[in-house]
C-alpha positions in Angstrom: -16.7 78.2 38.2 -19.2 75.9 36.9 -17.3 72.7 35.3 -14.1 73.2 37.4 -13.0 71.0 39.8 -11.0 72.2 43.0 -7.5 70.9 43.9 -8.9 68.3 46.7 -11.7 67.4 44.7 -8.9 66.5 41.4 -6.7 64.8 43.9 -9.7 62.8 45.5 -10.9 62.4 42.3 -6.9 60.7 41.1 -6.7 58.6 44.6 -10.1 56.8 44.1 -9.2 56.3 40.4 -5.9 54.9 41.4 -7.2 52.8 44.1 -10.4 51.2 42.1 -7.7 50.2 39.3 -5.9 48.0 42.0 -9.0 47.2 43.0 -10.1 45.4 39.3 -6.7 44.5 38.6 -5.4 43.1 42.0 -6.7 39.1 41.2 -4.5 39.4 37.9 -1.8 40.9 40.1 -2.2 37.8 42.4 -2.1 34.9 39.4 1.0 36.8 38.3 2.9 36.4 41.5 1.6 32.8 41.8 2.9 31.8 38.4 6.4 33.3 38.8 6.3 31.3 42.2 5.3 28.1 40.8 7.9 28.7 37.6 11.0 29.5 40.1 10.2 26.0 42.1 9.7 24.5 38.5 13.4 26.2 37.7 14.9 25.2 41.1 13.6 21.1 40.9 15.0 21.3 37.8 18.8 22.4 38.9 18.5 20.0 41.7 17.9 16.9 39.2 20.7 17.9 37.0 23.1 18.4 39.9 22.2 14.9 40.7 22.3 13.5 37.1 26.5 14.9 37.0 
């Protein structure tokens, strides 16, 4: 048995894993989510003017 891992301790082992990659990853998550924001108000002035401009 030595070197084996039990079925909780491989699933504990997967959901802290998981959780500690979201964990390093979430601030690159967040600039993500604020660029696409910024880019779709970018897009959406952008419409606006033209509308304007015809």
């Amino acid at each position: 048995m030595f070197g084996r891992l039990t079925l909780p301790q491989w699933l504990f082992a997967t959901i802290l894993g998981i959780a500690g990659g979201v964990y390093i990853y979430q601030p690159i998550f967040e600039q993500y989510s604020r660029d696409q924001q910024a880019l779709k108000e970018k897009l959406k002035l952008a419409q606006e003017s033209e509308e304007k401009k015809s």
